[in-house]
C-alpha positions as CSV (number, residue, x, y, z in Angstrom):
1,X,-17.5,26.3,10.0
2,X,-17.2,22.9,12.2
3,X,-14.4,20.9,11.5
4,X,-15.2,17.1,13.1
5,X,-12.3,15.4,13.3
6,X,-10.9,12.1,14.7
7,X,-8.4,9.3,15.4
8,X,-9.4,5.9,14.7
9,X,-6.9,3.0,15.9
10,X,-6.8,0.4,18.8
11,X,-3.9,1.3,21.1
12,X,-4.6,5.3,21.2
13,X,-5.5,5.7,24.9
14,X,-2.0,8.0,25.5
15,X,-1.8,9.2,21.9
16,X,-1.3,13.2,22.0
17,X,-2.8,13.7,18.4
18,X,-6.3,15.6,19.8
19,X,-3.8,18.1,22.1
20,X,-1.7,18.7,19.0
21,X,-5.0,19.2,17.1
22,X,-6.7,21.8,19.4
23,X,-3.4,23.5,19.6
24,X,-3.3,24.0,15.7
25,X,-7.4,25.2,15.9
26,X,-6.0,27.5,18.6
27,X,-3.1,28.9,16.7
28,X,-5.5,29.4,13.5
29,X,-8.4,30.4,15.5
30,X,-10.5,27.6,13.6
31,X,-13.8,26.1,15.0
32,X,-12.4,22.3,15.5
33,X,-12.7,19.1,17.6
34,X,-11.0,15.7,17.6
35,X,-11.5,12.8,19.2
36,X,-10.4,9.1,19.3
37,X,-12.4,6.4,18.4
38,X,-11.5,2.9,19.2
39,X,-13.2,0.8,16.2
40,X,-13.3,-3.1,16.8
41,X,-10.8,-4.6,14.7
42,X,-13.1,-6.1,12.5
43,X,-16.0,-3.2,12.3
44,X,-13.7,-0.5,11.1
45,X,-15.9,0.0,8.1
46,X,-18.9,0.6,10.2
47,X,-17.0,3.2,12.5
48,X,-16.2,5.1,9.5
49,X,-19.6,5.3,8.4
50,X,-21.1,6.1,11.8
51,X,-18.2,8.6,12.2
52,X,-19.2,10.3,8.7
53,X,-23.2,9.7,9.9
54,X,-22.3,11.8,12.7
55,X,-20.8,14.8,10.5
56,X,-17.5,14.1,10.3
57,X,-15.3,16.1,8.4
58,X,-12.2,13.6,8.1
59,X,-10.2,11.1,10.4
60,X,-6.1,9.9,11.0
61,X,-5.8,5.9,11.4
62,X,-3.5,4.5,13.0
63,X,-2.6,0.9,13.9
64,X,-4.4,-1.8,13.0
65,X,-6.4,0.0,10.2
66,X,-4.0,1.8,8.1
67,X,-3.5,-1.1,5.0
68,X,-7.1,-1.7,5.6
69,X,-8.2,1.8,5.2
70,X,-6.1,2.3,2.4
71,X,-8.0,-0.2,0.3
72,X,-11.3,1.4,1.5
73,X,-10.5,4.8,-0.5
74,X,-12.0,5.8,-3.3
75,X,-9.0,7.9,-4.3
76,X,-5.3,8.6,-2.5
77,X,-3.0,10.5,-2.9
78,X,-0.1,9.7,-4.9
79,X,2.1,9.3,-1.7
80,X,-0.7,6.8,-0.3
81,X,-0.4,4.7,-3.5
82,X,3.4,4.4,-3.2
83,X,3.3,3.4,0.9
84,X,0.5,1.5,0.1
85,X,-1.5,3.3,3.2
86,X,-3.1,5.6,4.7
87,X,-3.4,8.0,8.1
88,X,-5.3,10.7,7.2
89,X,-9.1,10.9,5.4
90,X,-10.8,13.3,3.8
91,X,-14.8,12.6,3.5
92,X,-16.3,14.2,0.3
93,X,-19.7,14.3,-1.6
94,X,-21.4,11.2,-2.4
95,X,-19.7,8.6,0.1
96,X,-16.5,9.2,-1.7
97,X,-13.1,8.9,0.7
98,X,-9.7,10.4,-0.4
99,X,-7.2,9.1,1.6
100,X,-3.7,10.8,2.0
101,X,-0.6,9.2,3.7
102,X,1.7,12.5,5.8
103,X,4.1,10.4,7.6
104,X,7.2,10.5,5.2
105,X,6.4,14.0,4.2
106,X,5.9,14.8,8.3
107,X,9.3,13.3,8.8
108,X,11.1,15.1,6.0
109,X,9.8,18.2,7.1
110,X,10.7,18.1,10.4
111,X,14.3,17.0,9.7
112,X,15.0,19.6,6.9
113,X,13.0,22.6,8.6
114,X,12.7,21.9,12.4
115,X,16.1,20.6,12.6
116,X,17.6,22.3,9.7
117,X,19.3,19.3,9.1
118,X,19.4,19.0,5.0
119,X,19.2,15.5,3.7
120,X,21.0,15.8,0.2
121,X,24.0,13.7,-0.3
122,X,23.5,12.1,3.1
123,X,24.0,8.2,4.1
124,X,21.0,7.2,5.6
125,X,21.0,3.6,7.6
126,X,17.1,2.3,8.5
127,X,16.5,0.0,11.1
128,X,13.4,-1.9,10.4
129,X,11.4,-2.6,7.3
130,X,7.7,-2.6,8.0
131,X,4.9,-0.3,7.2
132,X,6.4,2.4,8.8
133,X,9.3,2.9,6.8
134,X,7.7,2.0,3.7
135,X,5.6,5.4,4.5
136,X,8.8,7.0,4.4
137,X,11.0,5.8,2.1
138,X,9.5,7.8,-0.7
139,X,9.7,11.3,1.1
140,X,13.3,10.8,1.9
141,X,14.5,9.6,-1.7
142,X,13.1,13.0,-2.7
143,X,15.8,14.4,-0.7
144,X,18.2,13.1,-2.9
145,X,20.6,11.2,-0.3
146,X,23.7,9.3,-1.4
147,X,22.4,6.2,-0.2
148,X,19.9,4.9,2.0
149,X,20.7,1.1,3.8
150,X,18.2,-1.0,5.5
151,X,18.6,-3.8,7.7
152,X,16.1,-5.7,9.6
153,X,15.9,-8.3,11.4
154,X,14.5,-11.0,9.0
155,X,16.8,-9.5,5.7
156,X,13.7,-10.6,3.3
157,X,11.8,-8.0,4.7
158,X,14.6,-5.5,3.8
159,X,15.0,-7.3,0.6
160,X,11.3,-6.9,-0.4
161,X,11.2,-3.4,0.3
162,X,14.4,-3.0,-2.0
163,X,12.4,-4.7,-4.6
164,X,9.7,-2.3,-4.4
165,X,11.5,0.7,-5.1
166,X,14.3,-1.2,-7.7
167,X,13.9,2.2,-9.8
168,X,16.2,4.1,-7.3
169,X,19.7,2.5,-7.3
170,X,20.8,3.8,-4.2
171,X,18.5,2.3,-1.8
172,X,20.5,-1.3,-0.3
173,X,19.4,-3.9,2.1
174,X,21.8,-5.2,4.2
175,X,22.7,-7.5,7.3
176,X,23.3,-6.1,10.7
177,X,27.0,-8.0,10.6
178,X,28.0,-6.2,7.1
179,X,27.6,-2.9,9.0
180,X,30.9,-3.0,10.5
181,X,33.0,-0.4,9.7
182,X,30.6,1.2,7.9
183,X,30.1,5.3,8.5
184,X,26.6,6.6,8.2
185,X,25.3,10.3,8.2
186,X,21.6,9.4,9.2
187,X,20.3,6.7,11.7
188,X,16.4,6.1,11.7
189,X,14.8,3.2,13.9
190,X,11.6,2.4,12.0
191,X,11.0,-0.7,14.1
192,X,8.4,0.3,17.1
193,X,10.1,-1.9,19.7
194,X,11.8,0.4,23.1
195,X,14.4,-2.7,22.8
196,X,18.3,-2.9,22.3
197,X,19.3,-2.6,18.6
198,X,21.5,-5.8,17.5
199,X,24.1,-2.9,15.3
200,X,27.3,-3.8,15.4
201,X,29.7,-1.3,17.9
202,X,32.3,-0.6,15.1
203,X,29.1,1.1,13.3
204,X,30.3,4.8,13.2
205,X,28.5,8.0,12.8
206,X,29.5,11.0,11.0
207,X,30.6,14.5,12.8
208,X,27.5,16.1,11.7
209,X,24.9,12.7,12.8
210,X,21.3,12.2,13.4
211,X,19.5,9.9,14.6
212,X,16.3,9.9,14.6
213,X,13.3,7.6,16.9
214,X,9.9,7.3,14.7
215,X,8.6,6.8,17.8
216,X,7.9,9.3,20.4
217,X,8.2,8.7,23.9
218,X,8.2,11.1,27.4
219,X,11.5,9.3,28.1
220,X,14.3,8.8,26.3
221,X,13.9,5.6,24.1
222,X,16.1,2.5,24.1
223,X,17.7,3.6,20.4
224,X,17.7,7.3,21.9
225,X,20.0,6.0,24.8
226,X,22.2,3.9,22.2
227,X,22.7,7.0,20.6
228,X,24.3,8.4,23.3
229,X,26.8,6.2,23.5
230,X,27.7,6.8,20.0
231,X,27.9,10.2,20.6
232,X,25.6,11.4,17.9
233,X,25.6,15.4,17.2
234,X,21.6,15.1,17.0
235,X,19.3,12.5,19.0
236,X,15.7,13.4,18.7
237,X,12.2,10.9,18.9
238,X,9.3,11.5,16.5
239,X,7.5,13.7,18.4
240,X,8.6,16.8,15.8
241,X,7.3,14.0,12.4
242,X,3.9,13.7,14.7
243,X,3.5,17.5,14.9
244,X,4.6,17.4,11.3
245,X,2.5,15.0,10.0
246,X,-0.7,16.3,11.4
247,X,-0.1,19.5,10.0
248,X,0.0,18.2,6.5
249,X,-3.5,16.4,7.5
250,X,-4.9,19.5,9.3
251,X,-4.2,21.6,6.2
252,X,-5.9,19.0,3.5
253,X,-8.9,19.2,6.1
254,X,-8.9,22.8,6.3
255,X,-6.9,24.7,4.0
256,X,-4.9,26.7,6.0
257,X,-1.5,25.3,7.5
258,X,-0.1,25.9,11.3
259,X,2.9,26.6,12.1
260,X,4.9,23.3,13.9
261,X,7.8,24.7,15.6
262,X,6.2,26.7,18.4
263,X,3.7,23.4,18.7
264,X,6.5,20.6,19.0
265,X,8.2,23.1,22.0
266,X,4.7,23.5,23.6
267,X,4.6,19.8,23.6
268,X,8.2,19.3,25.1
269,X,7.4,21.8,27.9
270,X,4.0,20.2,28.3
271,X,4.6,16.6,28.8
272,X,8.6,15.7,28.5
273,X,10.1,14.3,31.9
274,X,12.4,17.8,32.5
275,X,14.6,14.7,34.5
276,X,15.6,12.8,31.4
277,X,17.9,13.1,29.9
278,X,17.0,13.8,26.2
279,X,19.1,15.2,24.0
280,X,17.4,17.4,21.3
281,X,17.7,20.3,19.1
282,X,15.8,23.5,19.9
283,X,13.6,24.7,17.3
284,X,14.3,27.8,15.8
């Protein structure tokens, strides 16, 4: 069988989803190919239909299109309905569209298995509160930390996202200034901008400290370098919860699920600057 797959976003020119894609096929010996598509931002509805037209077997979105997509669906997943969007689509019979949401569970996974780094009881601090954290935010609660913080830079953003998941008493939105002298186990910059982070120096990390880019980069990022400097025990970007997350899509699509850890070290080999000066965890 013919798996056609895709990516559909705007800014996808240097994304390395189709490698990681034909890298899974590869390892599963599966008949696949995956493209990107570069809708228009306002015919995203008719690239979806000409993509399914055109045999398509499912697609990932990716910015602009996730919210919109996410309304498009004629079912999600329970995860999608709590992030309120969607990156991966499955087309079924009758023009029907399941949509599924494998960032949060991409980036759990590769912290708890990749890294071996277990979240339970853990002090997580979020930078940012947009769409991308909102995918998350579920997937980590599973975990059961001790308390997850999240400051942004407008705090009614943080506040909002608080709101929406009042249920869980140990999820806090906070102001960069009341970090001071706070410890935190976890760091994770959710906010998409390579730019300094206005956290306050007397922020401390734990002994045993991650922190953790969602966004990947063949250099070491702006929060990666601040890291440094705090001396975290793990710095990592989000190339692992990329690998991750289209695993979970990859097996919806096809039933059968690739293995991630020999991927993400392919990938590191294959297109990490072996000059910079990144600090990761091998895979084991």
């Amino acid at each position: 069988m013919h798996y056609k797959l895709c990516l559909m976003g705007s800014l996808i020119d240097h994304s390395k989803s189709p490698w990681i894609h034909d890298q899974f096929a590869k390892q599963l010996k599966l008949d696949v190919s995956y493209i990107k598509v570069k809708p228009d931002v306002d015919k995203f509805l008719i690239a979806v239909e000409e993509f399914r037209k055109d045999k398509g077997y499912g697609f990932n979105v990716t910015l602009p299109f996730k919210q919109e997509a996410f309304k498009l669906m004629t079912e999600v997943s329970p995860r999608a309905a709590i992030a309120k969007s969607v990156n991966t689509v499955l087309f079924r019979p009758e023009r029907a569209l399941y949509g599924d949401n494998t960032d949060g569970i991409g980036l759990v996974n590769d912290i708890t298995q990749n890294l071996n780094y277990p979240l339970s009881k853990k002090t997580i601090l979020i930078i940012g509160a947009g769409g991308a954290v909102r995918g998350v935010l579920h997937p980590l609660l599973s975990q059961f930390p001790a308390k997850i913080i999240i400051v942004n830079r407008t705090f009614a953003h943080a506040q909002q996202l608080v709101t929406e998941f009042k249920s869980y008493d140990n999820v806090v939105a906070s102001h960069f200034d009341d970090l001071k002298n706070v410890k935190v186990d976890v760091v994770l910059d959710g906010t998409g901008f390579n730019s300094p982070l206005p956290v306050p120096e007397s922020l401390s990390l734990s002994e045993n400290s991650l922190c953790y880019d969602l966004k990947y980069s063949d250099n070491p990022t702006s929060f990666m370098k601040w890291a440094k400097t705090k001396a975290s025990n793990i710095i990592v970007d989000g190339l692992g919860m990329l690998v991750a997350q289209a695993a979970e899509a990859f097996s919806l699509w096809t039933g059968q699920r690739p293995n991630t850890q020999s991927v993400i070290k392919l990938a590191k080999e294959t297109f990490y600057n072996p000059s910079a000066a990144h600090k990761t965890v091998e895979c084991k």
